[in-house]
DRENTITI-121722 format. One record per residue (C-alpha): residue number from 1; residue in one letter; chain; x, y, z. Coordinates in steps of 0.5 Angstrom, whole numbers, plus 500, padded with zeros to 3 digits. Last residue first. Example, Ala and Ser with C-alpha at 12.3 -4.5 7.8 and 13.67 -1.06 7.14 Angstrom:
kolro	nulo	marke	X	Y	Z
2	s	A	527	498	514
1	a	A	525	491	516
END
This chain:
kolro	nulo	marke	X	Y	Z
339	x	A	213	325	796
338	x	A	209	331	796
337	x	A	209	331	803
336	x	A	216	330	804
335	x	A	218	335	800
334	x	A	213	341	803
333	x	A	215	339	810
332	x	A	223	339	807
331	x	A	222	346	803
330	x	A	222	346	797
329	x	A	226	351	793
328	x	A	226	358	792
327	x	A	217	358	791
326	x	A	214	363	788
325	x	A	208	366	791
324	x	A	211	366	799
323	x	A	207	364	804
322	x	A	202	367	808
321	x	A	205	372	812
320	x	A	202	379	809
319	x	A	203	386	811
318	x	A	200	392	811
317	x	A	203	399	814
316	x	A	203	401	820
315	x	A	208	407	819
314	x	A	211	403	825
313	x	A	210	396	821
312	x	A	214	399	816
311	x	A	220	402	819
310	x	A	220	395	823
309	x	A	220	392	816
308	x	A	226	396	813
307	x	A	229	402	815
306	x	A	232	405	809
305	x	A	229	401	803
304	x	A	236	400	800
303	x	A	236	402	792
302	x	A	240	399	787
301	x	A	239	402	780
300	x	A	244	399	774
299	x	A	245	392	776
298	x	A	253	391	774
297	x	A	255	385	778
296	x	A	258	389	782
295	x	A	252	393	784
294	x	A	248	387	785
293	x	A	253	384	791
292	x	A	254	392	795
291	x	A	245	392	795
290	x	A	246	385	798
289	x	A	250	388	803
288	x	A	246	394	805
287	x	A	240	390	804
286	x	A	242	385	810
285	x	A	244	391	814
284	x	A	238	395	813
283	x	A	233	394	818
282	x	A	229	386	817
281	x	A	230	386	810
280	x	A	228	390	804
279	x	A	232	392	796
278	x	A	229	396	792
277	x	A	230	394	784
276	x	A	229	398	779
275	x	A	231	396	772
274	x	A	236	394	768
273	x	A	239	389	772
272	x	A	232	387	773
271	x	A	231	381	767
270	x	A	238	378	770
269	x	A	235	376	776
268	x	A	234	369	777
267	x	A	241	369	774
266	x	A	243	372	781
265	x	A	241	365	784
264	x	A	248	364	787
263	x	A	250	371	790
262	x	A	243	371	792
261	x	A	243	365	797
260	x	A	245	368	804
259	x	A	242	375	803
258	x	A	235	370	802
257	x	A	232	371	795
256	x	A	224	373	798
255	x	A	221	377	791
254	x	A	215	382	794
253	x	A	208	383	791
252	x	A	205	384	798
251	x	A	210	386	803
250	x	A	212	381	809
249	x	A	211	378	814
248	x	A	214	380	822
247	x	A	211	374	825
246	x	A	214	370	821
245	x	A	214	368	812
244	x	A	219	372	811
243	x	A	223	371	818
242	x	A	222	363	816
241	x	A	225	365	808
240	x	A	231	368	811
239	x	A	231	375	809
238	x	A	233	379	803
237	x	A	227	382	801
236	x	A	228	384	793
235	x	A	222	389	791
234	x	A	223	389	783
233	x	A	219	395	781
232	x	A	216	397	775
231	x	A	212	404	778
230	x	A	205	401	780
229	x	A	203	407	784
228	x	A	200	404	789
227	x	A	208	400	789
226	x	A	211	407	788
225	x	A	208	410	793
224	x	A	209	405	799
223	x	A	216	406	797
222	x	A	216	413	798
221	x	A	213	412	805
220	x	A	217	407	807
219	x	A	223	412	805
218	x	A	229	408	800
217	x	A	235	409	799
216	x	A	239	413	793
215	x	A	242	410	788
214	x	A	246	403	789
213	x	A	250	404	783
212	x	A	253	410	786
211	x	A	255	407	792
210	x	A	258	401	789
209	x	A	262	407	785
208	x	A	265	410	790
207	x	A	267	402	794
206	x	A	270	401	788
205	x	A	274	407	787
204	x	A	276	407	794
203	x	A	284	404	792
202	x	A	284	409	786
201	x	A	282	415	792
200	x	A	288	412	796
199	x	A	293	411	790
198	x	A	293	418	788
197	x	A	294	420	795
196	x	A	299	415	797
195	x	A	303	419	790
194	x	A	302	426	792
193	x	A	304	424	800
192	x	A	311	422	796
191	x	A	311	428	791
190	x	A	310	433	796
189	x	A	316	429	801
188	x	A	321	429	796
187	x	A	321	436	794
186	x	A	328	437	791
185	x	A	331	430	787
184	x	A	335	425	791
183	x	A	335	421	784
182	x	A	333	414	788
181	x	A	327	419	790
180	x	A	326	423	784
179	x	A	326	415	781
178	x	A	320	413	786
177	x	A	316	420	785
176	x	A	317	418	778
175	x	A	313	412	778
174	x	A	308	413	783
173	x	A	306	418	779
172	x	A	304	413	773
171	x	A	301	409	778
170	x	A	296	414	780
169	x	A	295	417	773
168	x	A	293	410	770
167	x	A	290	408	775
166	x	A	285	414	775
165	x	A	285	414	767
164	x	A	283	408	766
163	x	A	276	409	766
162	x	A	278	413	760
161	x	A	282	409	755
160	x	A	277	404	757
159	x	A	271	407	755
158	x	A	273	410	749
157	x	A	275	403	746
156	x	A	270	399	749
155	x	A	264	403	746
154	x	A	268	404	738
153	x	A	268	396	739
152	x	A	261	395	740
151	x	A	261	389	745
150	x	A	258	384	742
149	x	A	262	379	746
148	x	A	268	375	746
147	x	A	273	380	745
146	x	A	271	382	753
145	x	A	274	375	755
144	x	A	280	377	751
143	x	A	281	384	754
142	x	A	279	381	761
141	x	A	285	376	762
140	x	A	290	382	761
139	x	A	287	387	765
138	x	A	286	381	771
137	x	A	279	381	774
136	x	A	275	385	779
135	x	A	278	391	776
134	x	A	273	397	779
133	x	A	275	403	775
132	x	A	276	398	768
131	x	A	271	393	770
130	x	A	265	399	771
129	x	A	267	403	766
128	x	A	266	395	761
127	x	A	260	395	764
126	x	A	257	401	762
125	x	A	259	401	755
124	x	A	255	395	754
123	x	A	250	393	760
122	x	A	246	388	755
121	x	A	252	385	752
120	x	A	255	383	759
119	x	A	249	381	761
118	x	A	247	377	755
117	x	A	255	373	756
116	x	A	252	372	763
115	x	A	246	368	761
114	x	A	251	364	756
113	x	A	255	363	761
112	x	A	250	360	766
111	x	A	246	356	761
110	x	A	249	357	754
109	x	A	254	360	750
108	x	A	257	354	743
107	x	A	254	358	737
106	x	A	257	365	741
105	x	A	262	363	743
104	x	A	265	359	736
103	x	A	263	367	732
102	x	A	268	370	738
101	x	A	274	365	738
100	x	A	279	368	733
99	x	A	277	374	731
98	x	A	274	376	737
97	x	A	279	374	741
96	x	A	284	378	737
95	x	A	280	384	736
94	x	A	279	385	744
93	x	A	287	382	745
92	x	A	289	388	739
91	x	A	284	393	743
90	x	A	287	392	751
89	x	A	293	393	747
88	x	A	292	400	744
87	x	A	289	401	751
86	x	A	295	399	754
85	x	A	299	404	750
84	x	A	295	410	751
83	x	A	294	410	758
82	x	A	302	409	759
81	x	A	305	414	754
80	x	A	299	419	757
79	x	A	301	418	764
78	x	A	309	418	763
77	x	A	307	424	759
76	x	A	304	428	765
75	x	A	307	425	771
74	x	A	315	424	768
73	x	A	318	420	761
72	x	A	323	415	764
71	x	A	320	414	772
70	x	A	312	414	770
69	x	A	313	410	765
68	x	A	317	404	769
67	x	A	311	405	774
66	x	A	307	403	769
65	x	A	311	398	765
64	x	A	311	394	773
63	x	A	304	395	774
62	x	A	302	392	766
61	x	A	305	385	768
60	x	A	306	381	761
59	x	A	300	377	759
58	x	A	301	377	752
57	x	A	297	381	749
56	x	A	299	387	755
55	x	A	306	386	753
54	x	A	305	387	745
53	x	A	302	394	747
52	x	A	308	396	753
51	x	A	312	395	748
50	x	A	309	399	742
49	x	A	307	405	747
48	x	A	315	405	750
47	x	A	317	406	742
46	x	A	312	411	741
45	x	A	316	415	747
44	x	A	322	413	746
43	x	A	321	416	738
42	x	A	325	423	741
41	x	A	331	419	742
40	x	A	331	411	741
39	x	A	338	409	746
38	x	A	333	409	752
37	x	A	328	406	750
36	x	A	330	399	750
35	x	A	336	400	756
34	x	A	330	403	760
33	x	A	326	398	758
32	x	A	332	392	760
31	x	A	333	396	767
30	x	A	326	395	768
29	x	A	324	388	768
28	x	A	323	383	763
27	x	A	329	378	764
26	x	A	324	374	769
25	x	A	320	373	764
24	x	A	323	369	760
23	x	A	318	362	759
22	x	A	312	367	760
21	x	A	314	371	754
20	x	A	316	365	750
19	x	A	309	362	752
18	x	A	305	368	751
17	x	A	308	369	744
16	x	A	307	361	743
15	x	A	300	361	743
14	x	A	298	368	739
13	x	A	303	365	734
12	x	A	298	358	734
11	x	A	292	362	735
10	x	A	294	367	728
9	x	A	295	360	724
8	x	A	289	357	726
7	x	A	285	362	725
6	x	A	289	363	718
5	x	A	287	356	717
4	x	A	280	357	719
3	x	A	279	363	713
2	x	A	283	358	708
1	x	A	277	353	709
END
């Protein structure tokens, strides 16, 4: 009972400290860091770490103390000043959600979101690198919802302080080069395409990485290989269920999930997201999309089968057009005869 009372005591002033910093926002800005940390001397940098922890637990904008670290303490301090306050609140939102929340969630987790939860927890480490180079979610909402998993504290913490690093840099550089602007300070122009390069490489991190997930592609000959062989692998064709089942056929012991139709089935999938899985269409096109899908939704090992089935059919290699052995859904002949 006082354990739940402490809870409930600790979520109502979680509550109503995002709320008031919600309510005056407007009077968080950079001319009120600077009047904060200006006046506190060598301590200005731990003072910058405490507020930019405490903003980032109550969902205060981490770009703007990011940009303004850069302008108060320069590239190499505002980076580590910035990096290692936001992972220190990323860390105090990851407790709080999970002392708070995390034994109702993991009782009360089912269906979809259970099944996400598991594949979070599977992917570990991994996933949150992946989310920090790639923020597919805001930074502030995904400290608590990560909190909420058995994600190993240890793994978060190191993983979040490197994986942000890049972005970190990047707009901690922005930063400075913007105040050296408004200073009119020497070597304007470096420091300016220095700036634009950093936030180029971080605006490709996410194509960089998709690609990396995917692994390397496929041949023909070494997929036929690999299915001889018996080597656990998912063989994901991603054409039309007519085009699968048509003239072209399809591989023996492959997975028909239509491009169109994946992202909503991808729980069908999670027993492969640690596995391999080679993904096949007509060419390549429709599996070079599909592969980008399942890399951001964290399957460890992507392959696009380079070619596809016309490849296949110029090595003459067999196929089969009978219908597929699972079934997606009824189709409307099928259900009308059932019926």
């Amino acid at each position: 009972m006082k354990q739940q009372f402490t809870r409930l005591a600790l979520f109502l002033l979680l509550a109503a400290g995002i709320a008031l910093a919600i309510l005056y926002r407007d009077r968080f800005n950079t001319a009120a860091l600077e009047q904060w940390v200006g006046g506190a001397g060598a301590a200005a940098p731990l003072l910058f770490m405490a507020i930019y922890a405490i903003a980032t637990v109550l969902f205060l904008p981490g770009s703007m103390l990011t940009l303004a670290g850069g302008a108060l303490f320069g590239p190499v301090v505002g980076t580590f000043v910035n990096l290692t306050g936001a992972t220190l609140g990323a860390l105090l939102a990851f407790l709080l959600s999970r002392h708070l929340a995390s034994h109702w969630v993991e009782h009360k987790a089912a269906g979809r979101l259970g099944q996400l939860k598991a594949g979070v927890e599977q992917e570990g480490w991994r996933f949150v690198a992946f989310v920090r180079l790639v923020p597919l979610f805001p930074f502030n909402l995904l400290n608590y919802a990560l909190g909420l998993t058995r994600i190993r504290l240890l793994h978060y913490l190191v993983a979040t302080y490197l994986c942000m690093l890049p972005g970190a840099l990047a707009y901690t550089w922005l930063g400075y080069a913007g105040r050296e602007a408004l200073a009119g300070g020497e070597g304007l122009i470096q420091k300016g395409l220095m700036a634009l390069a950093l936030l180029a490489i971080v605006a490709f991190l996410p194509r960089i990485i998709g690609r990396l997930r995917q692994g390397p592609t496929l041949g023909i000959n070494e997929l036929n290989d690999r299915l001889e062989k018996g080597e656990p692998l998912l063989l994901l064709d991603v054409r039309s269920e007519a085009d699968y089942r048509g003239e072209m056929g399809h591989i023996a012991g492959s997975r028909n999930i239509p491009l169109e139709a994946l992202e909503a089935r991808l729980t069908e999938l999670a027993d492969y997201q640690e596995q391999p899985v080679a993904l096949i269409c007509t060419t390549d096109r429709r599996s070079k999309k599909a592969a980008q899908i399942l890399a951001g939704e964290g399957f460890a090992e992507v392959h696009v089968v380079a070619g596809g089935m016309a490849e296949w059919h110029k090595a003459a290699l067999p196929v089969h057009t009978a219908a597929p052995m699972q079934s997606t859904a009824p189709s409307q002949s099928t259900a009308q005869a059932t019926e």
